[in-house]
Every structure is written in structure tokens, then in C-alpha cells.
VODREN-302936 format. One line per 4 residues: number of its first residue (from 1); their letters; for each residue y, z, x of N, C-alpha, C, O. Coordinates in pm, whole numbers, plus 50000, padded with zeros to 5 digits. Example, Ala and Ser with C-alpha at 12.3 -4.5 7.8 and 13.67 -1.06 7.14 Angstrom:
// VODREN-302936
1 = as = 49431,50780,51319,49550,50780,51230,49670,50780,51320,49668,50846,51424 ~ 49775,50708,51285,49894,50714,51367,50003,50787,51290,50114,50804,51341
***
This chain:
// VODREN-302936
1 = xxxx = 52033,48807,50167,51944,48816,50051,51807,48760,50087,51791,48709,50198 ~ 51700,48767,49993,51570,48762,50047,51516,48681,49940,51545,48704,49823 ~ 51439,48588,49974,51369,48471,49875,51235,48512,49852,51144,48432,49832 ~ 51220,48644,49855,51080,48682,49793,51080,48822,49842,51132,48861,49946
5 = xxxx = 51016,48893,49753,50983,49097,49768,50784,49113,49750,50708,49087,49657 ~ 50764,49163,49878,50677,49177,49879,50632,49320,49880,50662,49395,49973 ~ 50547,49366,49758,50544,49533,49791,50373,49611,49794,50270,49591,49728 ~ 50407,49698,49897,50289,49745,49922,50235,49837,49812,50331,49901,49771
9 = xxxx = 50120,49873,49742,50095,49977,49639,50088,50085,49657,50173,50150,49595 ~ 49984,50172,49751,49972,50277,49736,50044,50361,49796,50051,50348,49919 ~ 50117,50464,49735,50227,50555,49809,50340,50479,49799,50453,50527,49807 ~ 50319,50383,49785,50490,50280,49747,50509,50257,49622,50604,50320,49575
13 = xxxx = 50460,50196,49559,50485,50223,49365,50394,50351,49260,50410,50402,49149 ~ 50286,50360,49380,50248,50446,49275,50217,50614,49413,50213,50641,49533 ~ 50204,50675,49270,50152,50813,49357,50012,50829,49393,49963,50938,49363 ~ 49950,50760,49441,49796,50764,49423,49771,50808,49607,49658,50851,49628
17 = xxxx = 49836,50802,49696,49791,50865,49793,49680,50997,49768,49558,51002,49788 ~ 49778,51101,49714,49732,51203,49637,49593,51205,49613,49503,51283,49645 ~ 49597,51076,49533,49447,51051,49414,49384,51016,49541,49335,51121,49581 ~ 49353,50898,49647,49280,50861,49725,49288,50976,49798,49170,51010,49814
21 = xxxx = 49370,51069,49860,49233,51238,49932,49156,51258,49883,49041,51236,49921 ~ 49194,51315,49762,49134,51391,49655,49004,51331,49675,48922,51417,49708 ~ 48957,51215,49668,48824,51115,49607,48760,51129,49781,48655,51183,49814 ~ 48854,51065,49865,48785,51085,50012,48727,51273,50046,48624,51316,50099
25 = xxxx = 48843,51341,49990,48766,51446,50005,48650,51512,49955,48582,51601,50006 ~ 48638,51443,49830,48537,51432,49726,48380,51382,49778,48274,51432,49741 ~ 48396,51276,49867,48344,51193,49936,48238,51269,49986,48123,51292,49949 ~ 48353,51321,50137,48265,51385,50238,48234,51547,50231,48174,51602,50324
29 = xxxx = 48286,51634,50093,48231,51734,50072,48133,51729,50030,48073,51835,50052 ~ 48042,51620,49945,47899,51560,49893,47828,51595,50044,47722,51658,50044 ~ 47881,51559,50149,47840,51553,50288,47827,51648,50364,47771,51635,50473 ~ 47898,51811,50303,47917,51907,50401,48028,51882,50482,48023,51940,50590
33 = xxxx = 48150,51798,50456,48194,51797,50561,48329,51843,50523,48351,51823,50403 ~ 48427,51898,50589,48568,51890,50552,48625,51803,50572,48606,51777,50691 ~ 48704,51716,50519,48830,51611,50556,48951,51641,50578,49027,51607,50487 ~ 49010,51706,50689,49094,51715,50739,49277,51648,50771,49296,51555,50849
37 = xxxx = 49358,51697,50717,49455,51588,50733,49524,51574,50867,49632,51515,50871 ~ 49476,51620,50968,49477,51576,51093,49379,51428,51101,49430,51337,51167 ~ 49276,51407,51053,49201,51288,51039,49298,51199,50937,49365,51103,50973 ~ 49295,51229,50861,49342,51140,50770,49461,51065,50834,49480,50944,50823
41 = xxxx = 49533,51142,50898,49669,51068,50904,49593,50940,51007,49675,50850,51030 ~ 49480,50920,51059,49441,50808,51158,49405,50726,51089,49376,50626,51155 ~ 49387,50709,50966,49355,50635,50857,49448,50600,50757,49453,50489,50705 ~ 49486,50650,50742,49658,50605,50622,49669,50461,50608,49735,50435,50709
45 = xxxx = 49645,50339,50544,49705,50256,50510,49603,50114,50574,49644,49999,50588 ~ 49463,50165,50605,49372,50103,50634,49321,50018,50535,49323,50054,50418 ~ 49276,49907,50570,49144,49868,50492,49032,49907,50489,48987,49930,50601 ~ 48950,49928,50389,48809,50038,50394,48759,49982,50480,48725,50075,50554
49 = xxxx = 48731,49901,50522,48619,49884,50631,48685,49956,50770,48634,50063,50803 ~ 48780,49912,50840,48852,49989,50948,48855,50143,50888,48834,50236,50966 ~ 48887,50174,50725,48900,50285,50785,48721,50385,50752,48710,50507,50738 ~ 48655,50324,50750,48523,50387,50738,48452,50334,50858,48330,50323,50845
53 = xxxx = 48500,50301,50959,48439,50215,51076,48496,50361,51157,48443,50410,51257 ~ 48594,50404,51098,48675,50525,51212,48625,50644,51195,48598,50722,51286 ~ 48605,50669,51047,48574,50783,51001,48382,50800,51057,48313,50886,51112 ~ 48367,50686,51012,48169,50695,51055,48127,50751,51229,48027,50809,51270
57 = xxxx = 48268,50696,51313,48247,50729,51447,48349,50870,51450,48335,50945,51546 ~ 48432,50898,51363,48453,51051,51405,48380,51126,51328,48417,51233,51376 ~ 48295,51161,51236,48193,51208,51188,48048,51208,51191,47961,51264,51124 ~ 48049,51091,51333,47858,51072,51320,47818,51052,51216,47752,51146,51172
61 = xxxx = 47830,50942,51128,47779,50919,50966,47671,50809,51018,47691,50726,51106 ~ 47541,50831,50935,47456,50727,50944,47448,50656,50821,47350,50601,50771 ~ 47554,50665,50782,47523,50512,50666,47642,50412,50702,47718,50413,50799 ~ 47634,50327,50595,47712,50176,50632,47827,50198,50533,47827,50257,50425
65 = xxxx = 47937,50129,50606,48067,50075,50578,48062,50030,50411,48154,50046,50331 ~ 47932,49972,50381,47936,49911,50254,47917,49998,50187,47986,49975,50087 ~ 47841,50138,50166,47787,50192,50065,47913,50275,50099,48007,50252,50022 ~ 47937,50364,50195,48057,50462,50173,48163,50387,50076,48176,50440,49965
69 = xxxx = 48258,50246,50107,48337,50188,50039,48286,50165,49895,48388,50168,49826 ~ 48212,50151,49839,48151,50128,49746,48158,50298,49632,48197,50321,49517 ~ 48103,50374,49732,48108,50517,49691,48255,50548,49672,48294,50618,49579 ~ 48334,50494,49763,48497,50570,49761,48572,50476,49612,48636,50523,49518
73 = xxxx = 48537,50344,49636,48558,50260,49544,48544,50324,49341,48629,50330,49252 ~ 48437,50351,49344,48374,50406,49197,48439,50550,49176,48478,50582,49063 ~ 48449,50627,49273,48520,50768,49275,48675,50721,49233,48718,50776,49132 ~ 48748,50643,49287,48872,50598,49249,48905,50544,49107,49009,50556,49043
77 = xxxx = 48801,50486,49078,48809,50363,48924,48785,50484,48881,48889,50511,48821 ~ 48708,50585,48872,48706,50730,48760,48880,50820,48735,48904,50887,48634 ~ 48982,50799,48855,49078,50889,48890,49176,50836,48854,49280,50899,48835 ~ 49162,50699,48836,49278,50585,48823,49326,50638,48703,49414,50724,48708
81 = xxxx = 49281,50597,48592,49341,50618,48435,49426,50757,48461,49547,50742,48478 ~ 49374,50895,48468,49450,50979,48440,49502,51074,48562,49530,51186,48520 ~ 49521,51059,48682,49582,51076,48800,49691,51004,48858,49781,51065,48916 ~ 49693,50843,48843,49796,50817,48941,49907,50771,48856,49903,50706,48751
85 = xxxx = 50009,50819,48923,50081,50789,48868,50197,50714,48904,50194,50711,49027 ~ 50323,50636,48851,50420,50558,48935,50491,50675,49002,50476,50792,48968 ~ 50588,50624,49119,50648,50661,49193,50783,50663,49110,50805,50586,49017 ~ 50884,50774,49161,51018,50780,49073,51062,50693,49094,51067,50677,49216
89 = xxxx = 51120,50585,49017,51207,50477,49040,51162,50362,49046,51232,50261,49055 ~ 51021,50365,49040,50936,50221,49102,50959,50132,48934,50989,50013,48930 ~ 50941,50201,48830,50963,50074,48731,51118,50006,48704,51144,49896,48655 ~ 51205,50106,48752,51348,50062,48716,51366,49965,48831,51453,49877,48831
93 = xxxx = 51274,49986,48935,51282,49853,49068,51187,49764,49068,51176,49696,49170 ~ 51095,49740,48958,51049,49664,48924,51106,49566,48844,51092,49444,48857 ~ 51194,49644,48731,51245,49553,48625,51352,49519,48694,51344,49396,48698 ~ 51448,49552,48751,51572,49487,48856,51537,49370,48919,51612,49273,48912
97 = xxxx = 51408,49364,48993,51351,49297,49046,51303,49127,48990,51294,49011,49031 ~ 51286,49189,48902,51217,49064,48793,51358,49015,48706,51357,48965,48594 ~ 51443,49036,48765,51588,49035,48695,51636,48887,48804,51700,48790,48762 ~ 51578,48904,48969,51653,48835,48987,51581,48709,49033,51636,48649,49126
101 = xxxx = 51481,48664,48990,51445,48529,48980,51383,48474,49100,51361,48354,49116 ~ 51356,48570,49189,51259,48533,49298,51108,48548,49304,51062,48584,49196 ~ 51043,48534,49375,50888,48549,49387,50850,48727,49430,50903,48787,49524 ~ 50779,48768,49364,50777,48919,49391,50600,48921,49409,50537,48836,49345
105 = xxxx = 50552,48983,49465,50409,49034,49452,50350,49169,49488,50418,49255,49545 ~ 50210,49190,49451,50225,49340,49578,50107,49250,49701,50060,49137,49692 ~ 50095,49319,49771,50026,49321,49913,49932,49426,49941,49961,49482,50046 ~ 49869,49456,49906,49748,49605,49895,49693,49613,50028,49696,49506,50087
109 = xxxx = 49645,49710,50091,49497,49716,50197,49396,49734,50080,49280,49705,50110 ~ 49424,49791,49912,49345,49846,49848,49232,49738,49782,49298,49642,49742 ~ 49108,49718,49759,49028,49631,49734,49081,49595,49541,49117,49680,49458 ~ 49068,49453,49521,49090,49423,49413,49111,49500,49280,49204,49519,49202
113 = xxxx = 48959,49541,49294,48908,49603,49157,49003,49712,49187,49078,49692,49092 ~ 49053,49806,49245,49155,49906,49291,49301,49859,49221,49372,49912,49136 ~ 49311,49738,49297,49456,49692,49251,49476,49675,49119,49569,49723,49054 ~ 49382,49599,49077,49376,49583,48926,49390,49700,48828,49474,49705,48738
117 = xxxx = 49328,49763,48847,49320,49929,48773,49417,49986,48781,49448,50048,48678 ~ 49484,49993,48865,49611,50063,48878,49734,49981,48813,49808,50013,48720 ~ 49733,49888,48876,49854,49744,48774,49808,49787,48608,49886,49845,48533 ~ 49682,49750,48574,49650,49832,48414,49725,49931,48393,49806,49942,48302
121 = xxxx = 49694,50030,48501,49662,50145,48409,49827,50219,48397,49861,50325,48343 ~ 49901,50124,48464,50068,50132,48462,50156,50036,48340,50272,50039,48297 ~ 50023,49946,48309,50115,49876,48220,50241,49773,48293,50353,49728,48265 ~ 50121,49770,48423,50256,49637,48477,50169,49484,48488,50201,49400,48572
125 = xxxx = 50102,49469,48430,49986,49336,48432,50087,49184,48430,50109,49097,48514 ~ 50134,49207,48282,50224,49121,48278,50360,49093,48368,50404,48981,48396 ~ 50431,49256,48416,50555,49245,48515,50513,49185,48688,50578,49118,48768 ~ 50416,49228,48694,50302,49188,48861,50219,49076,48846,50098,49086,48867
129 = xxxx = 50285,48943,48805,50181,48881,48769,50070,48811,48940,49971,48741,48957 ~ 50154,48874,49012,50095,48793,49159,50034,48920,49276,50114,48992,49336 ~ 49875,48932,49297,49835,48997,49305,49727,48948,49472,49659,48847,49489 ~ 49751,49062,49569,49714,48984,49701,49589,49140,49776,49634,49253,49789
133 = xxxx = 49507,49120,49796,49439,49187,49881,49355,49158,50036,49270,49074,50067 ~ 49403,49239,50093,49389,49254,50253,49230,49238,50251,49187,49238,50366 ~ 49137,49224,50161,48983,49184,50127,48970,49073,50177,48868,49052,50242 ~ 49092,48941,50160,49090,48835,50129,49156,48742,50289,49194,48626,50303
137 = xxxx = 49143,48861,50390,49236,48796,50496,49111,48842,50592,49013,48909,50560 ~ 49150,48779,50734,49076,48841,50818,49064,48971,50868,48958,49022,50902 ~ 49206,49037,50873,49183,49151,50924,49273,49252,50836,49339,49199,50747 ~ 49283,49398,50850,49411,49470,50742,49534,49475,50813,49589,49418,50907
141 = xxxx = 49553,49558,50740,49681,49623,50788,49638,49774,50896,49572,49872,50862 ~ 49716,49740,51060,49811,49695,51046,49867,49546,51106,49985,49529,51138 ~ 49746,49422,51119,49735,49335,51158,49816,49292,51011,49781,49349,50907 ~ 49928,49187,51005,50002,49117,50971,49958,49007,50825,50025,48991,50722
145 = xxxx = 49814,48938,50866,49737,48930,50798,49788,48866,50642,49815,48750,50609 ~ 49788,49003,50556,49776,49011,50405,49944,48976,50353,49971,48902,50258 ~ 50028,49035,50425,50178,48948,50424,50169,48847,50422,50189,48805,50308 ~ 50147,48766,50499,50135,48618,50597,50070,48518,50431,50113,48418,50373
149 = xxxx = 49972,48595,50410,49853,48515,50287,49998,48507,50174,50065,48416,50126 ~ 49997,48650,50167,50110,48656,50055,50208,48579,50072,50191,48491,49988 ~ 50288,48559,50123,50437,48499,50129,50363,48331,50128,50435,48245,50076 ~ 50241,48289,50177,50185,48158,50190,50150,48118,50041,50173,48002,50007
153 = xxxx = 50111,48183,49975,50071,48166,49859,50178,48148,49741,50165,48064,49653 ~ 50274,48228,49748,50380,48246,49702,50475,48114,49752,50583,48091,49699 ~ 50425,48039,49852,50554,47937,49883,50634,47994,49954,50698,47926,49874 ~ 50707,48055,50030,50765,48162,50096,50743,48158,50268,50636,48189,50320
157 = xxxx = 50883,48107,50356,50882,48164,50490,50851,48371,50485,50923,48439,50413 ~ 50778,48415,50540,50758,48525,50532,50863,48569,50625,50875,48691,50614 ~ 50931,48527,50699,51101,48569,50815,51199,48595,50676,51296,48669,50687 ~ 51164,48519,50524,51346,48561,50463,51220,48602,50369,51215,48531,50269
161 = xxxx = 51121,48696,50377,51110,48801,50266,51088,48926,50351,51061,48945,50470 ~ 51120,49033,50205,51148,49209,50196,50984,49230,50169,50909,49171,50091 ~ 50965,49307,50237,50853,49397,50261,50869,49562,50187,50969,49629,50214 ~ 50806,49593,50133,50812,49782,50139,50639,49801,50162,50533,49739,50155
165 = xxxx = 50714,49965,50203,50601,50012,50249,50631,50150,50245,50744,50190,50218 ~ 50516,50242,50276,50540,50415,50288,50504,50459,50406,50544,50568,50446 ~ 50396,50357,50503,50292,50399,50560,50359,50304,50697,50427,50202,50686 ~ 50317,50373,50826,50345,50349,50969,50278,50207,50959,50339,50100,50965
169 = xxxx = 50134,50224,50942,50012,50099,50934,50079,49992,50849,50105,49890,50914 ~ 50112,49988,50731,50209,49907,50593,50319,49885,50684,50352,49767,50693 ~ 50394,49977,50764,50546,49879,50795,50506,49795,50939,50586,49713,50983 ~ 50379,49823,51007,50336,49755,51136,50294,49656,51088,50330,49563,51160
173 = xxxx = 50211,49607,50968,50201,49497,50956,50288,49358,50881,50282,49236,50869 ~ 50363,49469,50847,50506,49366,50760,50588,49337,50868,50634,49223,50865 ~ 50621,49405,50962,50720,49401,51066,50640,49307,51149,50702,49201,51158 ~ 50562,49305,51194,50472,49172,51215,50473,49039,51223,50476,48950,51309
177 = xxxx = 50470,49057,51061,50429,48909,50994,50608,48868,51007,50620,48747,50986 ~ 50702,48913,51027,50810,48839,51061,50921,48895,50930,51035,48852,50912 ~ 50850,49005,50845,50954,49052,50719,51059,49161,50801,51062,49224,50906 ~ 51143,49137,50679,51237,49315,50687,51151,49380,50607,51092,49327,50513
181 = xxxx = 51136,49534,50650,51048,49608,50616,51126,49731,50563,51168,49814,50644 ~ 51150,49748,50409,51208,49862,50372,51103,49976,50396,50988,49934,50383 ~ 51113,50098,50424,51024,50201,50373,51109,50311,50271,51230,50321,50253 ~ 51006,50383,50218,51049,50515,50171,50903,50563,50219,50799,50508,50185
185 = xxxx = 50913,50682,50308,50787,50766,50363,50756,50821,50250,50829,50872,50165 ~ 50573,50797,50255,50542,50913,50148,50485,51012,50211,50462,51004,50332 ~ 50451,51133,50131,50482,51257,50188,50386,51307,50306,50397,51420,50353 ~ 50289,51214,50350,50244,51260,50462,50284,51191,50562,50229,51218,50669
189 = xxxx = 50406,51066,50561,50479,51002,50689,50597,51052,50675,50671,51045,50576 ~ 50624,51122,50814,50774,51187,50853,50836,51044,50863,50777,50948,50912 ~ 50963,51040,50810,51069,50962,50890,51095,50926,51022,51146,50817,51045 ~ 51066,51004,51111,51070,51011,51220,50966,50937,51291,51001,50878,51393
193 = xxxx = 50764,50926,51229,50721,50825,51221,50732,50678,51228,50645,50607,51278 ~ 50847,50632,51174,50858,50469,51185,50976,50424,51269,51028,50313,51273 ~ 51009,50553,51345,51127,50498,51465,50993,50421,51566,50883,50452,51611 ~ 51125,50257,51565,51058,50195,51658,50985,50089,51598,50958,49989,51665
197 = xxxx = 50949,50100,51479,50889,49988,51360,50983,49938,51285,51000,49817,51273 ~ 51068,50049,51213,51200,49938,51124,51303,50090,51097,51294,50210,51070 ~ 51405,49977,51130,51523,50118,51099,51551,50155,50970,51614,50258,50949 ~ 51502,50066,50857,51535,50074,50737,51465,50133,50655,51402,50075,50566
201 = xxxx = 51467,50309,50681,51396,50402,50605,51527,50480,50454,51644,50519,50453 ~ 51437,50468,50373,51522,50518,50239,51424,50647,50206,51306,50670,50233 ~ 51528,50720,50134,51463,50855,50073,51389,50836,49972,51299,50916,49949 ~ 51410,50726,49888,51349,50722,49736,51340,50555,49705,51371,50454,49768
205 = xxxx = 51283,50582,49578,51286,50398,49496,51422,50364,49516,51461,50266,49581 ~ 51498,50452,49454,51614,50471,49351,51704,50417,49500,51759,50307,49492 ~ 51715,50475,49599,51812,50452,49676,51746,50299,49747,51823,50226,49810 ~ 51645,50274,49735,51675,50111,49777,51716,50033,49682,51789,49936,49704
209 = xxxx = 51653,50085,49499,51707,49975,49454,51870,49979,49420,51923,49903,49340 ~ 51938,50080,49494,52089,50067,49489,52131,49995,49655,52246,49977,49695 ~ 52027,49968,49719,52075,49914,49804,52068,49744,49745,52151,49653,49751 ~ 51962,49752,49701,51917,49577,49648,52057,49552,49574,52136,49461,49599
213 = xxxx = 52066,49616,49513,52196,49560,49375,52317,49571,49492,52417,49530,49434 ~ 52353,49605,49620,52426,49594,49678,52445,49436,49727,52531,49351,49707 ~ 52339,49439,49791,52286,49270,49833,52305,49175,49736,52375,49082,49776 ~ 52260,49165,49600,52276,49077,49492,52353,49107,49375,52319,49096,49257
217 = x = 52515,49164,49447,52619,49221,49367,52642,49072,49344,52733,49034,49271
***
């Protein structure tokens, strides 16, 4: 059993992968450019700065890290309310969760004002009361980092807490910081992707949180 659940947001409780193309593609069509999901997948689960540090050198962009993030940032807070949405199963493994009396939080690469909006705009403010961004560490994911803060903050050896994640980058840096790293891939990470990072890939919410209630039968 695990003395704390640490969970990643995007593509892991909620569906907003989706929503963040959409806005990046939004982005760089302002630009003439196409965004490609051959690119994208080199970016998945970044912190904006790494991942606009990547994108600026595979696109020749002459502006700064700050204004693109800033731009991707405001495009998102418009998409949040009526686009993203939870993941199947993520509230019934939320409330299970909060059932069993440990320290739970999420762990974002996503910048605050991001996290926040989305916790709103789900109506989990009060169920999430512990809230951590990769803003706030030295480096993202998939440097270890924003786990490490989390489980520190929380009181928590980060070796006896559960990690989730969707994303190669999300389970490299949980696997890292010394967690078990559940995944469920979201739909642009094959399964086959995280051989070699953590064996403990699930199809859905639903089938980990029948694994959890296995553990704390």
C-alpha cells in the first residue's frame, strides 16, 4: 500500500490533451505554420519553457519563451470552461481515493493559473485540496523535480508513494523521483511507449481504481 497518490493532470484526469493541440495548433497557424503530430509527440508532457525552447529551435521562431507561453497560456484559460473534460473514471477514483485517508495531490508540468482552471472548472477545488506545479521546481518533467516538491510538501518519502501518469515524460519523471508509476496511455502514447519506464500500464481509470481497492481490500 502507498502513503500518498500523486496524480499527474493532463491526459490523466482530465481530457484536455485534446484541448492543449487544439490551442498549440491555434498558436502556430496565427504563424503560418502547421503543427504536426510527429512534433508534438517531442513535446508531450513538457514544461512550457522546455517545450517552447524545442519548438522555437524546430521552427526558427524569433520570439521568446515568455510571450509564446503567455500566448498558449490565455488561448487555454478561453478552452478550459467548455472543452475539457474529466477522464472516464477519474471522479469515481478520486472519491475512492479521498475514502482512504492518505495524502493525495496532483503534480502538473501545467502552469498554475492552468491547474487552477481546470480543478474549477471540474468542480474538484474542494476534493484536490493540494495543488503542485513544475513552475515552482527547478526543472520539469521529465526531470523528477515536481514529484520530489510534492511528496516533500505533503510530508511523504516519495519511494512509498503512487504516481499516475499518461505521458512517457510524466512516467520518466515519477519513476525517477523513486515512485511506482501507474499509467493509463493517453491516446497519443502507445503502450508499448513506456516499456522500460514502468511495467504498470492500465487501460483505463476504472481498471486501476479496481486495482487500488485490490490493495486496500
Amino acid at each position: 500500500m502507498f502513503t500518498g497518490i500523486i496524480f499527474d493532470m493532463d491526459g490523466t484526469l482530465v481530457d484536455s490533451e485534446v484541448v492543449w493541440e487544439a490551442a498549440e495548433a491555434a498558436l502556430f497557424a496565427r504563424r503560418g505554420i502547421t503543427y504536426t503530430d510527429e512534433v508534438r509527440q517531442q513535446v508531450i508532457g513538457l514544461r512550457l519553457d522546455a517545450f517552447f525552447r524545442k519548438l522555437i529551435a524546430i521552427y526558427q521562431l524569433n520570439e521568446s519563451v515568455e510571450a509564446l507561453a503567455q500566448e498558449l497560456d490565455a488561448e487555454m484559460l478561453q478552452r478550459i470552461p467548455s472543452q475539457v473534460k474529466a477522464k472516464a473514471g477519474a471522479n469515481e477514483l478520486l472519491a475512492y481515493v479521498e475514502t482512504l485517508g492518505i495524502p493525495y495531490a496532483i503534480a502538473s508540468s501545467s502552469p498554475m493559473s492552468i491547474i487552477r482552471a481546470i480543478v474549477d472548472a471540474q468542480g474538484w477545488t474542494a476534493r484536490i485540496p493540494y495543488l503542485y506545479t513544475a513552475d515552482d521546481v527547478a526543472l520539469g518533467k521529465p526531470a523528477p523535480d515536481v514529484y520530489l516538491y510534492a511528496a516533500h510538501e505533503l510530508g511523504l518519502d516519495a519511494r512509498a508513494c503512487l504516481a499516475l501518469e499518461d505521458s512517457p515524460n510524466g512516467a520518466r519523471a515519477a519513476v525517477a523521483a523513486g515512485m511506482t508509476c501507474y499509467v493509463v496511455p493517453d491516446f497519443h502514447s502507445a503502450p508499448a511507449r513506456f516499456a522500460g519506464i514502468t511495467p504498470h500500464v492500465f487501460p483505463d481509470l476504472h481498471a486501476v481504481l479496481a486495482h487500488l481497492k485490490t490493495l486496500y481490500a
